[in-house]
C-alpha positions as CSV (number, residue, x, y, z in Angstrom):
1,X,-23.8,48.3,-17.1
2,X,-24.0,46.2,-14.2
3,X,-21.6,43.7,-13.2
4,X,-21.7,41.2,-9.8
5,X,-19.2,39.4,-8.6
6,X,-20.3,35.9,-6.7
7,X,-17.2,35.0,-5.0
8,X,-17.1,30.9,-4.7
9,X,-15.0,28.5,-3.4
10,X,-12.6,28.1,-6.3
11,X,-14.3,30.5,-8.6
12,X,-15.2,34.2,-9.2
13,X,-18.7,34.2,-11.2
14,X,-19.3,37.8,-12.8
15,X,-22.9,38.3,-14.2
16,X,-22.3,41.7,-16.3
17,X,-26.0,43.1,-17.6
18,X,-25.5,45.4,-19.7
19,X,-29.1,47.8,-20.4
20,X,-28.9,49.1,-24.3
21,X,-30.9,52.1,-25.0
22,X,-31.5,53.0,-28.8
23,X,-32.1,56.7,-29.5
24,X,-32.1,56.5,-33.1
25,X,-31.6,54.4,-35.7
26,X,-31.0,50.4,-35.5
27,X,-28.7,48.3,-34.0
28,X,-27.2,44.8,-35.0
29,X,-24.1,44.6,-33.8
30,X,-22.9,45.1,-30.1
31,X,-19.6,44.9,-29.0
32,X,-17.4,45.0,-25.6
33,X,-13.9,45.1,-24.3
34,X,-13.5,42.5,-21.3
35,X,-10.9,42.6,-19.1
36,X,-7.8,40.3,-18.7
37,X,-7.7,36.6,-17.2
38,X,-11.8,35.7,-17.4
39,X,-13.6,33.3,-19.6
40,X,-16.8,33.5,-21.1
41,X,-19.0,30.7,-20.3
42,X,-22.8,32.4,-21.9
43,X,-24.0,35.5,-23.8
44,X,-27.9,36.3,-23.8
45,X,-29.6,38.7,-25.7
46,X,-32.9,39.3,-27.8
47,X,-32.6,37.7,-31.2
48,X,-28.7,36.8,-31.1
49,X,-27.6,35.1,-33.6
50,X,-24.0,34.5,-32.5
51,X,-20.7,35.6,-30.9
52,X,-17.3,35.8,-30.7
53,X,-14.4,36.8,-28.5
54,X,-10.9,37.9,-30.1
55,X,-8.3,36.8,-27.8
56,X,-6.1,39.3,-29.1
57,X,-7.9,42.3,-28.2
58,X,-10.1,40.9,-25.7
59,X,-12.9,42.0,-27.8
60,X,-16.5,40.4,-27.7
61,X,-18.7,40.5,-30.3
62,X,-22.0,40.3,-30.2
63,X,-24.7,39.7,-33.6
64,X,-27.7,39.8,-33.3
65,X,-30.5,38.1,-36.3
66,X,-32.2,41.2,-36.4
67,X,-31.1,44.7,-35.9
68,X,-32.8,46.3,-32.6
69,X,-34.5,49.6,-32.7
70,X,-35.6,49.5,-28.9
71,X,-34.0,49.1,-25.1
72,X,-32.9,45.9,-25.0
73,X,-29.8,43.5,-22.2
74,X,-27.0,41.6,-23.5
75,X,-26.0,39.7,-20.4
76,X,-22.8,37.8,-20.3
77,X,-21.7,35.1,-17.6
78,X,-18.2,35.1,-17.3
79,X,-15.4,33.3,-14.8
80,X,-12.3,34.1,-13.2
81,X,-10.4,30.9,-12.2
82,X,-9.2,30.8,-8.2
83,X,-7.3,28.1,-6.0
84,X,-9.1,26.7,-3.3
85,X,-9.9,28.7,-0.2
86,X,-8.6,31.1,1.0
87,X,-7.0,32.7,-2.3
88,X,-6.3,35.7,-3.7
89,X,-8.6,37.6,-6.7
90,X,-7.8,40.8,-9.0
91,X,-10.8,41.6,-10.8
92,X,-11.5,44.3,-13.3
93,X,-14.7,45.1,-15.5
94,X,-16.0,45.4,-19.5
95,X,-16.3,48.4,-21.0
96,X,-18.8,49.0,-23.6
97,X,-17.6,50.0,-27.1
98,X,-19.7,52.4,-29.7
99,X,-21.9,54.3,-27.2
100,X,-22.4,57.7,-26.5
101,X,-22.9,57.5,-22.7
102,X,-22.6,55.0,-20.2
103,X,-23.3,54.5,-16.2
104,X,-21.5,51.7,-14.3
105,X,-21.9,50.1,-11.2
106,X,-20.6,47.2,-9.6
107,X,-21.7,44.6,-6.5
108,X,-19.6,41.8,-4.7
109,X,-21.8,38.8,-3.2
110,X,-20.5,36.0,-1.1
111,X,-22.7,32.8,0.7
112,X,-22.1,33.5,4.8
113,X,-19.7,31.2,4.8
114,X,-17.2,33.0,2.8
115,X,-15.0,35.7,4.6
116,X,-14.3,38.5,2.2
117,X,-11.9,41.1,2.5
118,X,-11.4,44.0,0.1
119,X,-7.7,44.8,-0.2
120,X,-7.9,47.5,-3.1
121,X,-10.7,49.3,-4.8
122,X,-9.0,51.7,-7.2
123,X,-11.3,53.4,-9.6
124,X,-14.0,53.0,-7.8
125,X,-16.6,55.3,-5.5
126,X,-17.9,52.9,-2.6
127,X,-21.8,53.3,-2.8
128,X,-25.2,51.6,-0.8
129,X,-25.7,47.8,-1.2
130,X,-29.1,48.9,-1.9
131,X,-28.7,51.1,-4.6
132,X,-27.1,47.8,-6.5
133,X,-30.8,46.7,-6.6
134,X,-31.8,42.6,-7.4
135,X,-33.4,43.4,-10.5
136,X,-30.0,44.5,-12.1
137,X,-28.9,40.8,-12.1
138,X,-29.3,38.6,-14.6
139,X,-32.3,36.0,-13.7
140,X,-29.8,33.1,-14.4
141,X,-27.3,34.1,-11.6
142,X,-30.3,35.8,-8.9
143,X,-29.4,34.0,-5.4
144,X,-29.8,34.2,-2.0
145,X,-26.0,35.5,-1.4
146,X,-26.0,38.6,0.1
147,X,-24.2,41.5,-1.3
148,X,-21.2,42.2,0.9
149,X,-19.6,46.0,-1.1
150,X,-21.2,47.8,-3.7
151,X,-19.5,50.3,-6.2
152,X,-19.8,52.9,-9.0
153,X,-17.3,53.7,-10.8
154,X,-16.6,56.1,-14.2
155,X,-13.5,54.5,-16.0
156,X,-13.9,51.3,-16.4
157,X,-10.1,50.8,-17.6
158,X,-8.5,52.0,-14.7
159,X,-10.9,49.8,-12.5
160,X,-8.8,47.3,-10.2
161,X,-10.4,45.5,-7.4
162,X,-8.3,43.1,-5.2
163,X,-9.4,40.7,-2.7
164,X,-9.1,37.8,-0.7
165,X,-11.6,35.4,0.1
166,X,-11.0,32.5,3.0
167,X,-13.6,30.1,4.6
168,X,-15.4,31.1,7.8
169,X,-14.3,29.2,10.3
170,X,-17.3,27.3,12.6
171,X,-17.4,27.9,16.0
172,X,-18.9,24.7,17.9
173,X,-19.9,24.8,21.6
174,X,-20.4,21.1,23.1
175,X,-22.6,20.7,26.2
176,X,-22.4,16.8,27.5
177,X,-24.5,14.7,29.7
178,X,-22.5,11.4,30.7
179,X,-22.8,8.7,32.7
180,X,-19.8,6.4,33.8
181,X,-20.1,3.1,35.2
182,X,-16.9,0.6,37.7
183,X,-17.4,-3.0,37.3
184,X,-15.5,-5.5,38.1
185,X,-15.7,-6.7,34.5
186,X,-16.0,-4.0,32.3
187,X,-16.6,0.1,32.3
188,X,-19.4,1.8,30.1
189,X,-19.6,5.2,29.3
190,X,-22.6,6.5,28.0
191,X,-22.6,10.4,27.0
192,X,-25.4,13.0,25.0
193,X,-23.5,15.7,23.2
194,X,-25.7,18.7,22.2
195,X,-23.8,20.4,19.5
196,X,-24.1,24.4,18.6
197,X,-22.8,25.6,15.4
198,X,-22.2,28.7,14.8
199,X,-21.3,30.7,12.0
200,X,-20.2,28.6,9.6
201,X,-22.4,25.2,8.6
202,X,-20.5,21.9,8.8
203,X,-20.6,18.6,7.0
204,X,-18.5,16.3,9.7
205,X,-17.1,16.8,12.8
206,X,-13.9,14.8,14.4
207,X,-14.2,13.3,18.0
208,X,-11.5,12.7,20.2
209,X,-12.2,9.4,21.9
210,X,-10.4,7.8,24.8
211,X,-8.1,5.0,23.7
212,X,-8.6,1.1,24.6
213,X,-12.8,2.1,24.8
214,X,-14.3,-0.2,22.0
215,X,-17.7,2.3,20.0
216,X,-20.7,-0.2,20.7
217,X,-23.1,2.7,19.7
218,X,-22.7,6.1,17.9
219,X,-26.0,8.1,16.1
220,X,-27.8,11.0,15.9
221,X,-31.0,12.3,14.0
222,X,-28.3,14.5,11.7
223,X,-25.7,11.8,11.1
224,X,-25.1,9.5,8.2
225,X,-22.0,7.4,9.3
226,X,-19.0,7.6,11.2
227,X,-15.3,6.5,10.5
228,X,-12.9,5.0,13.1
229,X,-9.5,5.9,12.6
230,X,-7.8,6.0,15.8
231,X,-5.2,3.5,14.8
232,X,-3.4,6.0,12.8
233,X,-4.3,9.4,14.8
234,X,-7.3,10.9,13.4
235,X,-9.6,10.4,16.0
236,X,-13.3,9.5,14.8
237,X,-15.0,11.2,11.9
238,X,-19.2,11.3,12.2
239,X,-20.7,12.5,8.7
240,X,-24.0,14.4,8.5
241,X,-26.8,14.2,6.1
242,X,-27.0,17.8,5.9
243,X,-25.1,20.9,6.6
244,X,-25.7,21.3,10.2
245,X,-25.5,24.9,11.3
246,X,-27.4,25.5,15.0
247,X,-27.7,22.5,17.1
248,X,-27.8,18.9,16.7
249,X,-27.4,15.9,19.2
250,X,-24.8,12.8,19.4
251,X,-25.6,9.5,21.3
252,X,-22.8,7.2,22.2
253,X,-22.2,4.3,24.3
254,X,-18.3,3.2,24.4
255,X,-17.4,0.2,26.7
256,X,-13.9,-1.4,27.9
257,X,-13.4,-4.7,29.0
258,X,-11.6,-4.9,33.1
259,X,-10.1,-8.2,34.9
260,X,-11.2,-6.6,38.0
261,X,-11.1,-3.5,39.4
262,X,-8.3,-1.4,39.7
263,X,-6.9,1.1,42.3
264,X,-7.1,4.4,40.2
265,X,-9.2,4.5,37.3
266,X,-8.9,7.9,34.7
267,X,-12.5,8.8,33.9
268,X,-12.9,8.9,29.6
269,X,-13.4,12.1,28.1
270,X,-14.8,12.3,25.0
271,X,-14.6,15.9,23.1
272,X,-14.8,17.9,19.8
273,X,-11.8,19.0,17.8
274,X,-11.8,22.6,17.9
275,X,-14.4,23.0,20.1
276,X,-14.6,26.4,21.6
277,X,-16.2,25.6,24.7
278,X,-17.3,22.4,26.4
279,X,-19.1,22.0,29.2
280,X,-21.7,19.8,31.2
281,X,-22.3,17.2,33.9
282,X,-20.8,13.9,34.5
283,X,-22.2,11.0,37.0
284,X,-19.8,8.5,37.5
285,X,-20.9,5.3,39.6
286,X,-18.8,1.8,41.0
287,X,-20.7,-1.6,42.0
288,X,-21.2,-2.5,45.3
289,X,-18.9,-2.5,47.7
290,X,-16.3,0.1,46.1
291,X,-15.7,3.2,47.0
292,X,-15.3,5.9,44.9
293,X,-12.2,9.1,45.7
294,X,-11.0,12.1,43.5
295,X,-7.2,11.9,43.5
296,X,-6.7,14.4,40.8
297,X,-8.9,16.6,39.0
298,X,-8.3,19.5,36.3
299,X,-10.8,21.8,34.5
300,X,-14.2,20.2,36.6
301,X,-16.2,20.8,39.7
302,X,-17.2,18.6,42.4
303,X,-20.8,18.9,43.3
304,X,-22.9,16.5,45.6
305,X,-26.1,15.7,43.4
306,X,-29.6,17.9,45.3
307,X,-31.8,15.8,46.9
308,X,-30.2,12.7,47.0
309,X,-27.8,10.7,49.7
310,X,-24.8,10.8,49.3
311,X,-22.9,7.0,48.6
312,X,-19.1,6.1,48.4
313,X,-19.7,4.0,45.1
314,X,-20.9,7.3,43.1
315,X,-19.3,10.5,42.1
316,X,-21.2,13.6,40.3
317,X,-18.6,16.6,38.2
318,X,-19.4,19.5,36.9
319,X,-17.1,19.8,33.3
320,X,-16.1,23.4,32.8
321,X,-13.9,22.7,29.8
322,X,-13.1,21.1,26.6
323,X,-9.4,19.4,28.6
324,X,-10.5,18.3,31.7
325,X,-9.1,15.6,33.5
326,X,-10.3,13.6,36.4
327,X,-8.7,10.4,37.9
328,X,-10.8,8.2,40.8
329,X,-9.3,6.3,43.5
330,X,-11.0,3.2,44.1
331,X,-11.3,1.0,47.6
332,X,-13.1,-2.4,47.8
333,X,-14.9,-2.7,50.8
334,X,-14.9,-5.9,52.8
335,X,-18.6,-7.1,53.5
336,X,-20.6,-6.1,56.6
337,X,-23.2,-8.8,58.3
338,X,-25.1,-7.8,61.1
339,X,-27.2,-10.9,61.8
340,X,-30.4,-10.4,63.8
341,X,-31.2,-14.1,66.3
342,X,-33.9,-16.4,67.6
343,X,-33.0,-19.2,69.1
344,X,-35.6,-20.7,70.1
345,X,-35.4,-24.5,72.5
346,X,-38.0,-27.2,72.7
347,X,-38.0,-30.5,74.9
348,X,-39.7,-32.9,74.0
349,X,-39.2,-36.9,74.7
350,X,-36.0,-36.6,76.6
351,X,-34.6,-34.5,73.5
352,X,-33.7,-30.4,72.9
353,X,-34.6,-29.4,69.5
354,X,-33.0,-26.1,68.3
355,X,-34.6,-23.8,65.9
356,X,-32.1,-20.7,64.9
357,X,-34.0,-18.0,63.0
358,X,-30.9,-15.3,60.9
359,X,-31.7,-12.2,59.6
360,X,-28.9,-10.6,57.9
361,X,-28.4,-7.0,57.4
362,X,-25.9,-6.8,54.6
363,X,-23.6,-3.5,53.9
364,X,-21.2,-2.4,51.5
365,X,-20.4,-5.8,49.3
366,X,-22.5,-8.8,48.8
367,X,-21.8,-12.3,50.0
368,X,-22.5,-15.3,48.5
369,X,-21.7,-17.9,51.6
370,X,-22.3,-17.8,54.9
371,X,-21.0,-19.6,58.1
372,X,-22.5,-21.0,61.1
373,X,-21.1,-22.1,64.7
374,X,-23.1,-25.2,65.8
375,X,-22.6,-24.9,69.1
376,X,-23.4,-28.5,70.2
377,X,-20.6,-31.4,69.0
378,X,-22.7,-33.8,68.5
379,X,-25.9,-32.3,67.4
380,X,-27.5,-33.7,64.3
381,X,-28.5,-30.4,61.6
């Protein structure tokens, strides 16, 4: 008799199989003793022609349309009713009735996403997943769950297996690449999370966005739809089309609206609720003529970008964790002109005609008005 255990969320599936041999003679009618709180959801077997279960005795009986005078299977599907993850389970096994010898054995199975921990085994002789081979399950219940324990046992009354099934928990690793732009009217960020799941697939994830920034985009090639419920605390929900285990991207742009610029501006930071590690690279950049300081920083790294000159009105981070914090100082710088002159005179008929050639060179802000000295009074432009 061989009996596996799928343990679900909810729900304990047993698949007993039980192999008949026939020595002599014929028979028609099989019967076995099931053990306490399951229910019987499908009986198999070569010609059967009904069944029955005595809730009494716990007694199932078997009939088949013709009496069997070769090996044959009964195979049984059965259920043991759980709450929802994680939850508790005491499981115990049939015993066949009116045989002369019998062997059993015993396998639990569980989907990777199932913890399962065996509290008590009594009764039972721990043996070799292996030797609880695939073709001892019933073809309706074969799947891809592995086999976690394996047992044998040689009473199948005194058989008492306890344990506790919870959900694995997902472990999700963000690595961001972000971009932060000052102006004088509003501030966009624009940030690439790659995601890593681990562990444990996932259907959603939660984000945890920086208030007063309005979502102007949000997608990815795994996700469905998103929900916004920052109002009342819950951050932002983004739904797959799958379940996501390994990596997958997120592309959002979130933008707030500025009268102007002002003197210390908190860089947003976006993250994943229970993330175990967060990392990456932000470059944060202001408009002309504004210069960029770090006046307090937590959890990042400074770094002057390779290759490139360094400018007051940008400022590169390395992000070491999932909390970091990082608040700018900003300065608007006047304009600089540095005109270049010709001045060049003619005379001609009793008359000095001026001709004034400007170049500008133009630093820090631009200008939009300039002003000339005419030196002469009376001189007509």
């Amino acid at each position: 008799v061989d009996t596996l255990a799928n343990i679900r969320s909810g729900v304990v599936d047993l698949a007993v199989r039980a192999n008949y041999r026939v020595v002599q003679g014929e028979v028609r009618e099989l019967r076995m003793r099931l053990p306490d709180g399951v229910s019987v959801t499908a009986v198999h077997a070569p010609n059967l022609a009904t069944w029955s279960l005595d809730p009494a005795t716990r007694v199932l009986l078997a009939i088949l349309a013709r009496p069997a005078s070769a090996d044959f299977t009964l195979a049984i599907g059965m259920q043991v009713p759980c709450e929802g993850l994680p939850y508790a389970a005491t499981l115990g096994v049939p015993a066949v009735l009116d045989v002369q010898r019998q062997r059993w054995r015993l396998a639990l199975a569980a989907p990777e996403a199932i913890l399962m921990r065996l509290e008590d085994g009594a009764g039972t002789l721990a043996i070799n997943t292996a030797d609880f081979t695939d073709t001892g399950r019933p073809e309706s219940q074969r799947s891809e769950e592995p086999l976690r324990r394996a047992f044998r046992y040689d009473d199948p009354a005194g058989v008492k297996v306890v344990l506790r099934a919870e959900a694995v928990q997902p472990e999700v690793r963000v690595s961001e690449s972000a971009s932060f732009s000052i102006g004088d009217e509003r501030s966009v960020l624009s940030s690439t999370l790659e995601l890593t799941i681990a562990k444990s697939g996932v259907f959603a994830v939660k984000l945890l966005l920086p208030e007063g920034y309005d979502i102007e985009a949000l997608g990815g090639r795994d996700v469905s739809h998103w929900d916004d419920s920052r109002r009342s605390g819950q951050g932002v929900e983004v739904f797959f089309n799958r379940r996501v285990l390994g990596q997958t991207v997120l592309n959002m742009v979130l933008a707030r609206q500025l009268r102007g610029i002002p003197e210390r501006v908190d860089v947003p930071r976006v993250g994943v609720r229970d993330a175990l590690r967060h990392t990456g690279r932000m470059a944060v950049s202001a408009e002309r003529g504004v210069k960029l300081s770090v006046d307090e920083q937590q959890g990042i790294s400074v770094r002057k970008p390779e290759g490139e000159k360094s400018t007051p009105a940008a400022v590169t981070f390395d992000i070491l964790r999932p909390l970091w914090q990082v608040a700018l100082r900003t300065q608007v710088l006047a304009p600089v002109l540095k005109p270049e002159l010709l001045h060049r005179v003619e005379l001609a008929e009793g008359m000095l005609q001026h001709r004034v050639h400007l170049r500008y060179k133009i630093e820090n802000a631009g200008v939009k008005q300039f002003q000339v000295r005419v030196p002469v009074r009376d001189a007509t432009l």
